[in-house]
Backbone as CSV, one residue per row, in Angstrom:
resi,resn,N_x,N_y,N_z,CA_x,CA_y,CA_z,C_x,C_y,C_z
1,UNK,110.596,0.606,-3.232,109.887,-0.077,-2.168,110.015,-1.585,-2.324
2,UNK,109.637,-2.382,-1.092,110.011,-3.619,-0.966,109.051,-4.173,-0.363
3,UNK,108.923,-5.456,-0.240,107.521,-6.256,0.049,108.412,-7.824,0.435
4,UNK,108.486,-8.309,1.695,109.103,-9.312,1.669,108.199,-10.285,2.460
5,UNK,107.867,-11.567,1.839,107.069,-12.335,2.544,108.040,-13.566,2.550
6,UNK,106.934,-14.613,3.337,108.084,-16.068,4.225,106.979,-16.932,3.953
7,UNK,106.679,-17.692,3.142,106.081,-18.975,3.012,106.504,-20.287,3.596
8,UNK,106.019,-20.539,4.619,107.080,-22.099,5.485,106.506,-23.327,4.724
9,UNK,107.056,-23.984,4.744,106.924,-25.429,3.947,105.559,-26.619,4.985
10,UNK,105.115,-25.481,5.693,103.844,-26.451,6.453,103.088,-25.895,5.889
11,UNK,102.854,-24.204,5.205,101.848,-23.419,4.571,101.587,-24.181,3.069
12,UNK,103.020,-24.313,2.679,103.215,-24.977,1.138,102.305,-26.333,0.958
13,UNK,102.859,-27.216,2.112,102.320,-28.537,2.550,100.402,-28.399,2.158
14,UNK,100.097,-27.479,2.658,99.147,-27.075,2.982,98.087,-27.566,1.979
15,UNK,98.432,-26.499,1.128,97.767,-26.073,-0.127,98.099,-27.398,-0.964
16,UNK,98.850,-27.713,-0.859,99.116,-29.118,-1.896,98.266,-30.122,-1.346
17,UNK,97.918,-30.489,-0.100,96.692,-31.215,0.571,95.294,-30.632,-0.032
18,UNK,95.054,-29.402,0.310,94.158,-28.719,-0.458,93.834,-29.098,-1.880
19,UNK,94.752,-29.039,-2.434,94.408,-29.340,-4.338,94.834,-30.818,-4.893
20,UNK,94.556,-31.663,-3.974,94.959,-33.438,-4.234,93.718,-34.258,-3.277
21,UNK,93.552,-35.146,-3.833,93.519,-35.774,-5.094,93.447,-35.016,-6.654
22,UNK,94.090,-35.450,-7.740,93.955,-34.272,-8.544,94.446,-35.236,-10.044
23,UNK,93.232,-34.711,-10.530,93.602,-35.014,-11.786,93.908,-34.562,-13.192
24,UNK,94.955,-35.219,-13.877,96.039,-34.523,-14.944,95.120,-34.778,-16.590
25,UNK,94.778,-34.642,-17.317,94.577,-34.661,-18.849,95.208,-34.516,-19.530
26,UNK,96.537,-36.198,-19.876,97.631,-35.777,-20.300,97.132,-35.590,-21.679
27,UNK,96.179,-36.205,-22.619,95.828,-36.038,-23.909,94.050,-36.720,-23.824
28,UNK,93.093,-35.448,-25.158,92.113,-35.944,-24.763,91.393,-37.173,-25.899
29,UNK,92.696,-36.971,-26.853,92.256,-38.300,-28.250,93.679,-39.055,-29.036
30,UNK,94.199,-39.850,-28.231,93.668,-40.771,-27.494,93.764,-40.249,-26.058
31,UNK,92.411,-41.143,-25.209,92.244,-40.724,-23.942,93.272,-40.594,-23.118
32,UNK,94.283,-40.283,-22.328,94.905,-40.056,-21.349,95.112,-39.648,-20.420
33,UNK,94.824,-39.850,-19.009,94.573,-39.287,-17.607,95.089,-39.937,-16.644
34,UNK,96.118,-39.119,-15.780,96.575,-39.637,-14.569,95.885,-38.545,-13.498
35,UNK,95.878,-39.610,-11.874,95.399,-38.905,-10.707,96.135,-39.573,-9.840
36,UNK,96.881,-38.303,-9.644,97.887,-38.027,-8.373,96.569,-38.162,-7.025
37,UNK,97.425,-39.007,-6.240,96.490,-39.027,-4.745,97.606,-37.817,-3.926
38,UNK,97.399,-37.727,-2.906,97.602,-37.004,-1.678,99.387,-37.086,-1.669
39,UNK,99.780,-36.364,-1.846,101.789,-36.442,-1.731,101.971,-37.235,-0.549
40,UNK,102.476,-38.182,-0.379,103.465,-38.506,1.135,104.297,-38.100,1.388
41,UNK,105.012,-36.952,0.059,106.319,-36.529,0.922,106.128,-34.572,0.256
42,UNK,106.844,-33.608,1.165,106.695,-32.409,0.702,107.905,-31.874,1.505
43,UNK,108.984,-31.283,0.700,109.832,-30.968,0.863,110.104,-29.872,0.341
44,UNK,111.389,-28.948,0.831,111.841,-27.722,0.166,113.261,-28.034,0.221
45,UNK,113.634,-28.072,-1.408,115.070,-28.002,-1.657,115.638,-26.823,-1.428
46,UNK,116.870,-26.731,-0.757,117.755,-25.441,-0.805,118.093,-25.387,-2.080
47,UNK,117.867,-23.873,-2.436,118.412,-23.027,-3.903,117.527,-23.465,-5.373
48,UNK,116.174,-24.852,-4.983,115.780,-25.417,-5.902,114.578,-25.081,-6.221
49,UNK,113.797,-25.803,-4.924,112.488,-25.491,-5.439,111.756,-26.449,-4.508
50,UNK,110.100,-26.817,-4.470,109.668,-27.016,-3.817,109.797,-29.016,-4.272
51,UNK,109.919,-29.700,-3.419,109.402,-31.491,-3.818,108.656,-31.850,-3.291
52,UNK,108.087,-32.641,-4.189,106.520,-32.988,-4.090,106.577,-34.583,-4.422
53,UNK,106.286,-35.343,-3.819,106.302,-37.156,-3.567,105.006,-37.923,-4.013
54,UNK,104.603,-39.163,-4.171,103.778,-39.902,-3.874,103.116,-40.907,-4.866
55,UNK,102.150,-41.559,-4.760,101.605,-42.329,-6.188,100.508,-42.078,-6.878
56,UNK,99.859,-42.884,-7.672,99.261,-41.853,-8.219,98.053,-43.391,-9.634
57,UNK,97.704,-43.157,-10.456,96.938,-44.100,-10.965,96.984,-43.278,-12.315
58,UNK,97.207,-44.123,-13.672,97.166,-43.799,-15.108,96.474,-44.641,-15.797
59,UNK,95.719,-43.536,-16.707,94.903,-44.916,-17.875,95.492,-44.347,-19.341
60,UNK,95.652,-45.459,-19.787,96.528,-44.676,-21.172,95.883,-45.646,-22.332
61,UNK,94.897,-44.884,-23.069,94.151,-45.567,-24.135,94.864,-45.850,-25.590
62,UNK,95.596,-46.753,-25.940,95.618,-47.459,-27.156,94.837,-48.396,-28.034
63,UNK,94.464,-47.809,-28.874,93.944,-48.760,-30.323,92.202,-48.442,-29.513
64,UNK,91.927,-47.433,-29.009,90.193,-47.647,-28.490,90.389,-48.396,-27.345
65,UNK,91.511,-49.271,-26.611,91.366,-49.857,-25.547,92.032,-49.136,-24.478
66,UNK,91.614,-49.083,-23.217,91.960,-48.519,-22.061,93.010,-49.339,-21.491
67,UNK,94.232,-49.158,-20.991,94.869,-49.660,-19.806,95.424,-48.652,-18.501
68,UNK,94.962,-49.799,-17.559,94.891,-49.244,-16.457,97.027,-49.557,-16.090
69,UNK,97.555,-48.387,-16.036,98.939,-48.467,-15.282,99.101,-47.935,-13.720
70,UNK,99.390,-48.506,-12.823,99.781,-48.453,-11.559,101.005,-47.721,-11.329
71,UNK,101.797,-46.599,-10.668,102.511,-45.551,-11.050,102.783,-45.524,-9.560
72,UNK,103.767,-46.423,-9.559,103.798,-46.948,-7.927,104.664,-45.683,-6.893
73,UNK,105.488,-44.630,-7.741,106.023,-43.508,-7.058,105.967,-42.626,-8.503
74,UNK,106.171,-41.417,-8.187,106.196,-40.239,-8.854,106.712,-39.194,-7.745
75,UNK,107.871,-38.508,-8.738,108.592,-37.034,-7.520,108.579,-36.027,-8.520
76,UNK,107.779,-34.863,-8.196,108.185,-33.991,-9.164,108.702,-32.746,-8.588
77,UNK,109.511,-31.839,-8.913,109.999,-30.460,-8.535,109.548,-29.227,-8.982
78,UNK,109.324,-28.489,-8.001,108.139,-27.102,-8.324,109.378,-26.257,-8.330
79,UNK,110.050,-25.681,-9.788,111.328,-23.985,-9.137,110.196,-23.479,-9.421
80,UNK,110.724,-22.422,-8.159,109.856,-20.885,-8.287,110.656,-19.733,-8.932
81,UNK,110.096,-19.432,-9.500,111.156,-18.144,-10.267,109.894,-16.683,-10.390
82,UNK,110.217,-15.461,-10.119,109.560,-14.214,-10.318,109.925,-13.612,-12.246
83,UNK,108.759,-14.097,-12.668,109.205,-13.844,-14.517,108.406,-12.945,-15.032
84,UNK,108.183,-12.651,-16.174,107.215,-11.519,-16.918,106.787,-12.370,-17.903
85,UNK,105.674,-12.365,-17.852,104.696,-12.967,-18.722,103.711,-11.864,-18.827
86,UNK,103.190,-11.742,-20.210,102.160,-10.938,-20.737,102.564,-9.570,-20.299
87,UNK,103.140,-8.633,-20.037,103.417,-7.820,-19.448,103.480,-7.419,-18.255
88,UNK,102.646,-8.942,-17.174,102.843,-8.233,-15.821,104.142,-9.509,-15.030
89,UNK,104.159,-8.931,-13.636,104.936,-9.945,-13.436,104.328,-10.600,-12.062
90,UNK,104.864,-12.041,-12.648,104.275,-13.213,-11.871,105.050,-14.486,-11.163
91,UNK,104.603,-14.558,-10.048,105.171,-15.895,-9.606,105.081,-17.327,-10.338
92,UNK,105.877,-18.182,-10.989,105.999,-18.731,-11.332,106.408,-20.334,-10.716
93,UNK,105.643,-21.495,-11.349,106.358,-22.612,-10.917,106.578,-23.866,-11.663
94,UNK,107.970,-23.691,-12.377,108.498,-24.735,-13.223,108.114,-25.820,-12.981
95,UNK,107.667,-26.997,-13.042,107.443,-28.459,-12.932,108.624,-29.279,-13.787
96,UNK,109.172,-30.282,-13.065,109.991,-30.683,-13.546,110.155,-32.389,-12.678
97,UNK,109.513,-33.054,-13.633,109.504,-34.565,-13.278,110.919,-35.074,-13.111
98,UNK,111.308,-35.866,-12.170,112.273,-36.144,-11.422,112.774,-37.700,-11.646
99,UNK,111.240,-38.321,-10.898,111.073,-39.940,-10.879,109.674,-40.353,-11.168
100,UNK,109.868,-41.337,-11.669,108.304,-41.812,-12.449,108.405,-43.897,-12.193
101,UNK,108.137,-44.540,-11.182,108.294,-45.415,-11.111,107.020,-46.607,-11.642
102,UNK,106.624,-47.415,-12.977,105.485,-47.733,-12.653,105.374,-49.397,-12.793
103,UNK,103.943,-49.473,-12.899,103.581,-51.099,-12.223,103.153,-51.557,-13.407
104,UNK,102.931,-53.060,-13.678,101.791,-53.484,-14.864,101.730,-52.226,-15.832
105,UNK,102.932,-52.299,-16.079,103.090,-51.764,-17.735,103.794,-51.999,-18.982
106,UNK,102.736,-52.398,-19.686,103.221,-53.332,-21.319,104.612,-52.948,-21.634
107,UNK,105.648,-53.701,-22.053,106.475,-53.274,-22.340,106.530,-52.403,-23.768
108,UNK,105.434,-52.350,-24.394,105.390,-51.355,-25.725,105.399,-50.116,-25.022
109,UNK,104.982,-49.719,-23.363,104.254,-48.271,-23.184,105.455,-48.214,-22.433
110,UNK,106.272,-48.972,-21.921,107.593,-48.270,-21.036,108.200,-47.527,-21.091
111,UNK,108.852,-47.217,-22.589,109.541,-45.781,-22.489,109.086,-44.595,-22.955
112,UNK,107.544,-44.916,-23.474,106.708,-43.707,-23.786,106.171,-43.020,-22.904
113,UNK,105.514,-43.760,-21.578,104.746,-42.562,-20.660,105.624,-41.672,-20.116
114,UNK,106.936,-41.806,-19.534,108.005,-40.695,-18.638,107.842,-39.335,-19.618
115,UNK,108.003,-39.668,-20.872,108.191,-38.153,-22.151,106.765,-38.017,-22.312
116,UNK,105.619,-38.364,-22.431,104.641,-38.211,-22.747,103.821,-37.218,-21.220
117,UNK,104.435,-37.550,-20.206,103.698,-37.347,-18.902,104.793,-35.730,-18.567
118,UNK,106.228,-35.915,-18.708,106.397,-34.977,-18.538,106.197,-33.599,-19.559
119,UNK,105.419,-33.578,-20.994,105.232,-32.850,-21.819,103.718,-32.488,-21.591
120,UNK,102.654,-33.229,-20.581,101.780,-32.975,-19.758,102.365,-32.119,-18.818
121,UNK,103.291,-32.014,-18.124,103.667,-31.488,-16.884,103.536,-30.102,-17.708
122,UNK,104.760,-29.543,-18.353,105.524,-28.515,-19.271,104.047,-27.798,-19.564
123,UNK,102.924,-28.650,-20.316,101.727,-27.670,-20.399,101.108,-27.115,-19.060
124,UNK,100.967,-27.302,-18.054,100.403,-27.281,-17.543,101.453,-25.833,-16.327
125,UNK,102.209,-25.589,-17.423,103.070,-24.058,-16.727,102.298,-23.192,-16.329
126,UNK,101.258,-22.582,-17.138,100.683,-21.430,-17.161,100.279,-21.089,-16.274
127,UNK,99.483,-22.819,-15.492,98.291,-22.674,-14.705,99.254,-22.306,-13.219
128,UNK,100.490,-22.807,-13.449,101.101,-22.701,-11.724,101.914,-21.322,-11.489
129,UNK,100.884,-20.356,-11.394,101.492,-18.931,-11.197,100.653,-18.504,-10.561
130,UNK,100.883,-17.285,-9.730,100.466,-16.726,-9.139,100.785,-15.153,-9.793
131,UNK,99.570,-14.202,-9.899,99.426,-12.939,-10.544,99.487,-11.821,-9.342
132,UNK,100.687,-11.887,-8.538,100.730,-10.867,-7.349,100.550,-9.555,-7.979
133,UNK,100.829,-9.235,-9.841,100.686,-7.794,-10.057,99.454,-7.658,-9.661
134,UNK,98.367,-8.184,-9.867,97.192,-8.174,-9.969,96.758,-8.035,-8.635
135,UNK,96.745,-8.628,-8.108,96.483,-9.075,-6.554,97.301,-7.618,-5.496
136,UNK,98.388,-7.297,-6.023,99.465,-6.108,-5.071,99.167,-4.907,-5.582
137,UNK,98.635,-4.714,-6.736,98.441,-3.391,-7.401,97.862,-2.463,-7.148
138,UNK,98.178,-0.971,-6.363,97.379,-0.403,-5.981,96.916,1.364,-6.807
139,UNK,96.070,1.466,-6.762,95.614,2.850,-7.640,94.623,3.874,-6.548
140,UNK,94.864,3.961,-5.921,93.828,5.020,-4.660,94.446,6.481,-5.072
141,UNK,92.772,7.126,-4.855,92.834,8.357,-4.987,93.336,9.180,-3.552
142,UNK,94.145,10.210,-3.508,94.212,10.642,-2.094,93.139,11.363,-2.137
143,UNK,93.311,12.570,-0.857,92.285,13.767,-0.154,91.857,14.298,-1.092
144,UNK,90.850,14.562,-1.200,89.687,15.482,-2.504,90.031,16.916,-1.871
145,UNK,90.937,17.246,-1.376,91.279,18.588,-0.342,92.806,18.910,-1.160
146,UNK,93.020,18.063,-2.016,94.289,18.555,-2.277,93.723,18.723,-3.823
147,UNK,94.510,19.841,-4.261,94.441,20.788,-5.740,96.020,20.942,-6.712
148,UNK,95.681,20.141,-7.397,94.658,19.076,-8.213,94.902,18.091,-7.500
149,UNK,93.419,17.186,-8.148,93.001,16.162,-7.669,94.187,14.737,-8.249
150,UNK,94.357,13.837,-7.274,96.023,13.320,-7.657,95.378,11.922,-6.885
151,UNK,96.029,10.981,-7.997,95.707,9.214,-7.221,97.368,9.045,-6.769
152,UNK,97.622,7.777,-6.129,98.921,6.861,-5.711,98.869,5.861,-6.287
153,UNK,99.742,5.757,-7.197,99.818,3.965,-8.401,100.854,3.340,-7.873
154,UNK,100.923,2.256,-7.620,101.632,1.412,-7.069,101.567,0.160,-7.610
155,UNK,102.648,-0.614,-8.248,102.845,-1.477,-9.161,104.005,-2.603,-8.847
156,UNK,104.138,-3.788,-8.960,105.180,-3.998,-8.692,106.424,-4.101,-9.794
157,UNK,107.746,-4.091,-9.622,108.201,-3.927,-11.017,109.400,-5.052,-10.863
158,UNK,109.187,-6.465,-10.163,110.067,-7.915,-10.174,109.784,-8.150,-8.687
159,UNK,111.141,-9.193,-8.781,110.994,-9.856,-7.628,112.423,-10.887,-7.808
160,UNK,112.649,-11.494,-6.173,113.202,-12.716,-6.394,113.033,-14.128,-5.321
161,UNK,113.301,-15.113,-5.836,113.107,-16.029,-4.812,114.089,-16.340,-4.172
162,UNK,113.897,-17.072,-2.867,115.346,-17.657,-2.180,114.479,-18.433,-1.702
163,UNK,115.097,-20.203,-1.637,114.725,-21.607,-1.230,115.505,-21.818,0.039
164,UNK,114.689,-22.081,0.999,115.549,-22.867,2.387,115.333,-23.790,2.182
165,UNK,115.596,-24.692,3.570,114.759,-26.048,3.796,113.666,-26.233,5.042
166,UNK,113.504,-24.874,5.299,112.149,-24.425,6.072,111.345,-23.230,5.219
167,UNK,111.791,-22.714,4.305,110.798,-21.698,4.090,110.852,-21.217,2.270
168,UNK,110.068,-20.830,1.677,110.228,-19.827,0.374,110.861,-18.294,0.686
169,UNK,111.514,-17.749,0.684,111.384,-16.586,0.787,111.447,-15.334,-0.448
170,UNK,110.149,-14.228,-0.299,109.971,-14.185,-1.859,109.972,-12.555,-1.099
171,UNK,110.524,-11.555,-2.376,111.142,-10.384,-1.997,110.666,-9.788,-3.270
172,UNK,109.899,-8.480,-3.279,108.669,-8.378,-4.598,109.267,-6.184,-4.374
173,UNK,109.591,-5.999,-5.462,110.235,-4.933,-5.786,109.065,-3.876,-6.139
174,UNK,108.606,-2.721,-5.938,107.591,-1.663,-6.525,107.904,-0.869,-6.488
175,UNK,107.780,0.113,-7.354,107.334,1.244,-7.734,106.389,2.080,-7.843
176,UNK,106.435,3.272,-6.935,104.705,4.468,-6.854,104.841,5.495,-7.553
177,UNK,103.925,6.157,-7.556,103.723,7.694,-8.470,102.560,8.193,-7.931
178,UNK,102.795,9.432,-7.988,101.428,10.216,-7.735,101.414,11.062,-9.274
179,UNK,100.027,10.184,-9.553,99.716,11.230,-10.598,98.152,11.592,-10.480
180,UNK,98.218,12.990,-11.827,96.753,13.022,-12.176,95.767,12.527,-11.607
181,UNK,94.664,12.550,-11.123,93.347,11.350,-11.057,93.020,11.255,-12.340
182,UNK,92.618,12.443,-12.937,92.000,12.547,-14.818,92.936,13.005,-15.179
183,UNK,93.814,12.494,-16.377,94.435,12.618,-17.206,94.172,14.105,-18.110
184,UNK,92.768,13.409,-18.411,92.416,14.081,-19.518,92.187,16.073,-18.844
185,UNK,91.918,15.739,-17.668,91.870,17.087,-16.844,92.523,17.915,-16.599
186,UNK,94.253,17.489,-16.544,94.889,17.812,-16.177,95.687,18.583,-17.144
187,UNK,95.114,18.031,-18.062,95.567,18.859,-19.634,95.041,19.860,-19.551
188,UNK,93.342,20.325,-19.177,92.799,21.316,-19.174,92.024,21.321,-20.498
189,UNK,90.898,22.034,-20.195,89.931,22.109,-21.890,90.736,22.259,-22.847
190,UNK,90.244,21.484,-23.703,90.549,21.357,-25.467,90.108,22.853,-25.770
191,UNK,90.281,24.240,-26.273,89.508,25.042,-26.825,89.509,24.882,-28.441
192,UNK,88.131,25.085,-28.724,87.159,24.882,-30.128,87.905,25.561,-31.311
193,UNK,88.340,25.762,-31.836,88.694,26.407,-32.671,87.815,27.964,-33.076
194,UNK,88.040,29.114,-33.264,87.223,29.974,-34.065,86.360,29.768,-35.097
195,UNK,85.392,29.915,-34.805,85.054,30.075,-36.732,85.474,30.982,-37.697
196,UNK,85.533,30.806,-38.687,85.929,31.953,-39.609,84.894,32.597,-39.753
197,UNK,85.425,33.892,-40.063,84.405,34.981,-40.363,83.584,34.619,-41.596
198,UNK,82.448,35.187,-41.900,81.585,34.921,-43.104,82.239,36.322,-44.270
199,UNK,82.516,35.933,-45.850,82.688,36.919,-46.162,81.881,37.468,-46.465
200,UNK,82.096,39.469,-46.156,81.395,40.109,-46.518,80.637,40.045,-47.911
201,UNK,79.103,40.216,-48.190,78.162,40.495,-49.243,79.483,41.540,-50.152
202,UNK,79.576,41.327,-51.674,79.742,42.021,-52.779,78.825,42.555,-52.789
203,UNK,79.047,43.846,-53.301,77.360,44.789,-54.106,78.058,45.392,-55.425
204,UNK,76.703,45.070,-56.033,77.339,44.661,-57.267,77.292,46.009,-57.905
């Protein structure tokens, strides 16, 4: 079985309006935090992945002192890839910093924030997935009229992506079964073992 959905890049747009202003915790000792404002630009690369535009504000604490850096553009790239993590499988979205342009910044911190910000990005994998096993997974019991009693499991078992420059298109693979409802039922009673006989009284 097959499951094919179409995400358009105004839906994508969307949700990225939705979750911005937004702020990053690149490290919490020493302090470090950037906040991305609102993207100005949202794009879909063919064969790539989703791009994501705009500026954004960093404070990057050295020696106990705060400086404020101005981060006058930032582009980063979302691939989507369908992977297995933990055993189920999930939509996935690589982050992958592109361009990092910034303002009023010491020349000691210049070539440290780009590696420092994108090893912020890299953590922050986990969180950009989506758990369609979870969400698509289905276990229903059928008719209580049918003998034996039997559920429908439905699971998905991959997927793949394809990038336009209007749309995601994501194509999610499953597998069903009818089994058992109770397992353990279907085995049928455990029977007890016999007891052994008592031996007969000697007379003496």
């Amino acid at each position: 079985m097959q499951l094919c959905a179409v995400i358009t890049k105004d839906d994508l747009a969307g949700v990225i309006r939705e979750i911005t202003p937004l702020d990053v915790e690149v490290s919490r000792r020493p302090r470090r935090m950037i906040s991305l404002g609102r993207p100005g630009r949202v794009e879909l690369v063919p064969s790539a992945g989703l791009r994501v535009a705009g500026d954004a504000k960093l404070r990057w604490e050295v020696a106990g002192l705060s400086i404020p850096i101005t981060v006058r553009a930032w582009q980063i790239l979302l691939r989507p890839s369908v992977v297995l993590r933990d055993g189920v499988y999930v939509l996935a979205f690589d982050p992958v910093l592109e361009n990092l342009e910034l303002k009023h910044v010491p020349g000691f911190l210049d070539e440290r924030v780009a590696p420092t910000l994108n090893e912020a990005l890299t953590s922050q994998r986990k969180k950009l997935v989506w758990n369609f096993t979870k969400t698509l997974s289905m276990h229903r019991p059928l008719s209580d009229k049918l003998s034996p009693k039997v559920k429908l499991d439905v699971a998905p078992t991959g997927g793949e992506v394809n990038v336009t420059s209007s749309a995601l298109e994501l194509t999610l693979h499953f597998d069903g079964h009818v089994n058992p409802r109770d397992a353990a039922a279907a085995r049928g009673p455990t029977s007890s073992p016999s007891p052994s006989p008592s031996p007969s009284p000697r007379v003496g």
